[in-house]
N, C-alpha and C positions, 0 to 999 in steps of 0.2 A: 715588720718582717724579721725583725730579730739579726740583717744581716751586716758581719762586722759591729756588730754589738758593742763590741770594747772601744771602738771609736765615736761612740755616741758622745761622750762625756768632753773629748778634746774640739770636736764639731759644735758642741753648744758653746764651749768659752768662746768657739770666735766669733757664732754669732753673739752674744753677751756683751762682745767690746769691738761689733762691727760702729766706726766713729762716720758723723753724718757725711754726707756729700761736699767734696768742698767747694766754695764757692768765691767769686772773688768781684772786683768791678771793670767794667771795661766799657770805654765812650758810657758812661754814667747810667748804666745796667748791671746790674746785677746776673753775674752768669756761675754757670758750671766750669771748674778746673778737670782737669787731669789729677791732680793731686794737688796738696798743700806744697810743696814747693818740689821741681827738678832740678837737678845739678845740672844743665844743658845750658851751654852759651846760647844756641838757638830758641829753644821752647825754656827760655828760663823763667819766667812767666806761668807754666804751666796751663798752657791752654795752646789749644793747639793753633797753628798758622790759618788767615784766613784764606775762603776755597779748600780748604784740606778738609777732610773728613770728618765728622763730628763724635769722637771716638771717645770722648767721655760721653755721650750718650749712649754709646752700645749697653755698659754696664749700668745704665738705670732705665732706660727707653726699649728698646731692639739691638739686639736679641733677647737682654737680659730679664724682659717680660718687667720689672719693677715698678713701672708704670706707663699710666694710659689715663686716657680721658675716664672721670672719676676719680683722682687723683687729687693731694689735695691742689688747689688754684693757684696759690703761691709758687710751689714746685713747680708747678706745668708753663705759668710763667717765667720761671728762669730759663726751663729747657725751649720758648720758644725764643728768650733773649738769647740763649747761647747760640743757636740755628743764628737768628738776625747779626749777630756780631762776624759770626764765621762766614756764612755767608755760600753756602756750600753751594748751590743750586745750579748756577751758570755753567753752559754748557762747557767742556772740555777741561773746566778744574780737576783736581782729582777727586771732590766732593761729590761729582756727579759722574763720575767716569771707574773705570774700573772695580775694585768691590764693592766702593763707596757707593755705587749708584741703586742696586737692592737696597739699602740701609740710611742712607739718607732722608729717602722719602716718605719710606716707611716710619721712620721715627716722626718726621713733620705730621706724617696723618693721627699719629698716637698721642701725639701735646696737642693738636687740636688745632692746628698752623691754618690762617683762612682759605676754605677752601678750593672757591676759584682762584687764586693767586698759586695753590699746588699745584692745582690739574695745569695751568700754563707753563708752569715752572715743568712739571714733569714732561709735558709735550714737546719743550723746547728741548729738552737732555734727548728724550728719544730720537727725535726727527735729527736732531746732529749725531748719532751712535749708529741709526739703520743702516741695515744693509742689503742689498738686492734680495740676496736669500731671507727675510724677513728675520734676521738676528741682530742681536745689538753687541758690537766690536765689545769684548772687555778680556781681562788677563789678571793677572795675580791672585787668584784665589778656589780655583777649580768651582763645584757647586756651590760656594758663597755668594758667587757671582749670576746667580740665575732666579734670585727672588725677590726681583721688583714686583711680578704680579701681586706679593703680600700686602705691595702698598694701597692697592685696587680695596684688596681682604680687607685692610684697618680701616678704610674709608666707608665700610658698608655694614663690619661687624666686629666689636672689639668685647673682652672680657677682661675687669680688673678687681681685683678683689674676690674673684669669684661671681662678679656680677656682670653679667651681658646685657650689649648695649644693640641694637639694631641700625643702622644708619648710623652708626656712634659720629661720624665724621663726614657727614653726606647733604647737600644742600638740599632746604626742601621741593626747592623751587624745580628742581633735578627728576624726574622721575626715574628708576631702579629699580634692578629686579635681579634677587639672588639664590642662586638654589644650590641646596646641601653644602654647607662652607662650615667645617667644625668650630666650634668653641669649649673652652675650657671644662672641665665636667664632664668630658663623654656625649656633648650633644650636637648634633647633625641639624642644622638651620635652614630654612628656605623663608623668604620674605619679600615684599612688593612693596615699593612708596610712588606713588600714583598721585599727581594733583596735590600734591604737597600733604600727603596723610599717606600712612603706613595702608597695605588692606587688610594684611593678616601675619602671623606669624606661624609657621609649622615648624614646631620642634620633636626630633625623634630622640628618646636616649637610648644610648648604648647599655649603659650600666645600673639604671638605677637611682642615679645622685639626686640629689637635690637641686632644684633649680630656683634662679633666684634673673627674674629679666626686669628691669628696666622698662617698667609699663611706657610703648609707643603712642597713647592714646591720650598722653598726659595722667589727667585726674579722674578722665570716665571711666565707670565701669567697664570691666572685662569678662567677657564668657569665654571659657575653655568645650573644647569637645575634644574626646579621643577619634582614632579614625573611623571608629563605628559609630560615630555623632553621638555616643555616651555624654551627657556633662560632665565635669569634673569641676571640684569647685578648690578654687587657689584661693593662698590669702595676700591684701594687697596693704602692706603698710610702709608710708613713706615714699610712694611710687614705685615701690620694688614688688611686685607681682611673685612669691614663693610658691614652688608647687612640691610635691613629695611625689617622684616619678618614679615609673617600675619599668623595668628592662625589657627592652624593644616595641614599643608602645612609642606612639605617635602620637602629640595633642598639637590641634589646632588654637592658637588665638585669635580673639576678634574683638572689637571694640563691643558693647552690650548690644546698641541699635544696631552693629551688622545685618542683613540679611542673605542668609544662606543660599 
């Protein structure tokens, strides 16, 4: 877009010598810092208090979008040692309580944290937060504080690398059902897992993009149809299903043997 143009060139050096994640050991894990070292009597350490927020994951997990399931396995295990070290979860820490409590959970759904041990972990924060008026007590942060449902969103639909996952975080055993939840690229999602098997997938795009999902079918064949039951033929290499989509156009997927 050409815009601020002259700050293009000072914006690339810093990504060019952005330095990795730092990481350090604690009770004989391997975790994420805050930083390589802070001047703080208290957090000198650089990792933050346990029960406290897990606030070097914001800049690599939620919000900062940098990673998600798809991620490589080593990373995704540090970030769920650092969660296990800290320990945020327990009702009325600050980990679970005030801003902490959208972004806690949300980040556990996006490493991949197991997931009936989250849904109980998150039922226990709520059920201590409710309030007659069906609101959950929090403070410090105005609208930071009102997006727990996203943790619901990461547990059913996640996008990393540009690649969508379905269920990315959802047990099969589970049956679900979600409609129209955006993901990355411009695309508008509706999907079912039923009996431990996906039934379909309905994607609309907005813009055009290219899509790239995460075949739910595993290794079987996949049929597309647009919404006028046109076929549409995707390519599928490496269990990644790419389709070359045109703006506002609806395609249905289905496993091969679906019937319609």
């Amino acid at each position: 877009m050409q815009v601020d143009a002259g700050m293009i060139p000072v914006w690339q050096e810093i990504i060019d010598h952005l330095v990795d994640y730092p990481k350090g050991m604690m009770d004989g894990k391997e975790v994420f810092l805050l930083a390589d070292e802070i001047n703080n009597p208290i957090k000198g350490n650089a990792l933050i208090n346990k029960g406290d927020q897990p606030i070097m994951l914001e800049g690599i997990v939620h919000p900062s979008d940098n990673m998600a399931i798809g991620s490589d396995p080593a990373l995704l295990q540090i970030a769920r040692n650092t969660l296990e070290y800290i320990n945020p979860f327990e009702p009325g820490v600050r980990g679970s309580s005030m801003n902490g409590f959208p972004k806690t959970f949300t980040i556990a759904a996006r490493v991949g944290w197991e997931l009936e041990d989250l849904i109980g972990k998150f039922k226990a924060v709520i059920h201590y937060l409710w309030r007659e008026n069906l609101t959950v007590k929090q403070n410090g942060g105005g609208i930071e504080t009102s997006g727990s449902i996203e943790t619901i969103h990461s547990m059913l639909l996640q996008t990393n690398e540009d690649i969508i996952r379905v269920f990315a975080n959802w047990p099969q055993h589970h049956d679900a059902k979600f409609v129209r939840l955006r993901a990355k690229g411009a695309f508008v999602l509706s999907s079912e897992q039923k009996d431990g098997r996906v039934t379909h997938v309905e994607i609309t795009s907005d813009k055009g993009n290219t899509l790239r999902l995460v075949n739910p079918w595993g290794q079987e064949q996949v049929r597309v149809i647009d919404a006028n039951g046109s076929p549409v033929e995707p390519t599928i290499v490496d269990g990644i299903i790419t389709l070359l989509t045109s703006a506002g156009v609806t395609y249905i997927f289905m496993p091969e043997k679906h019937k319609i």
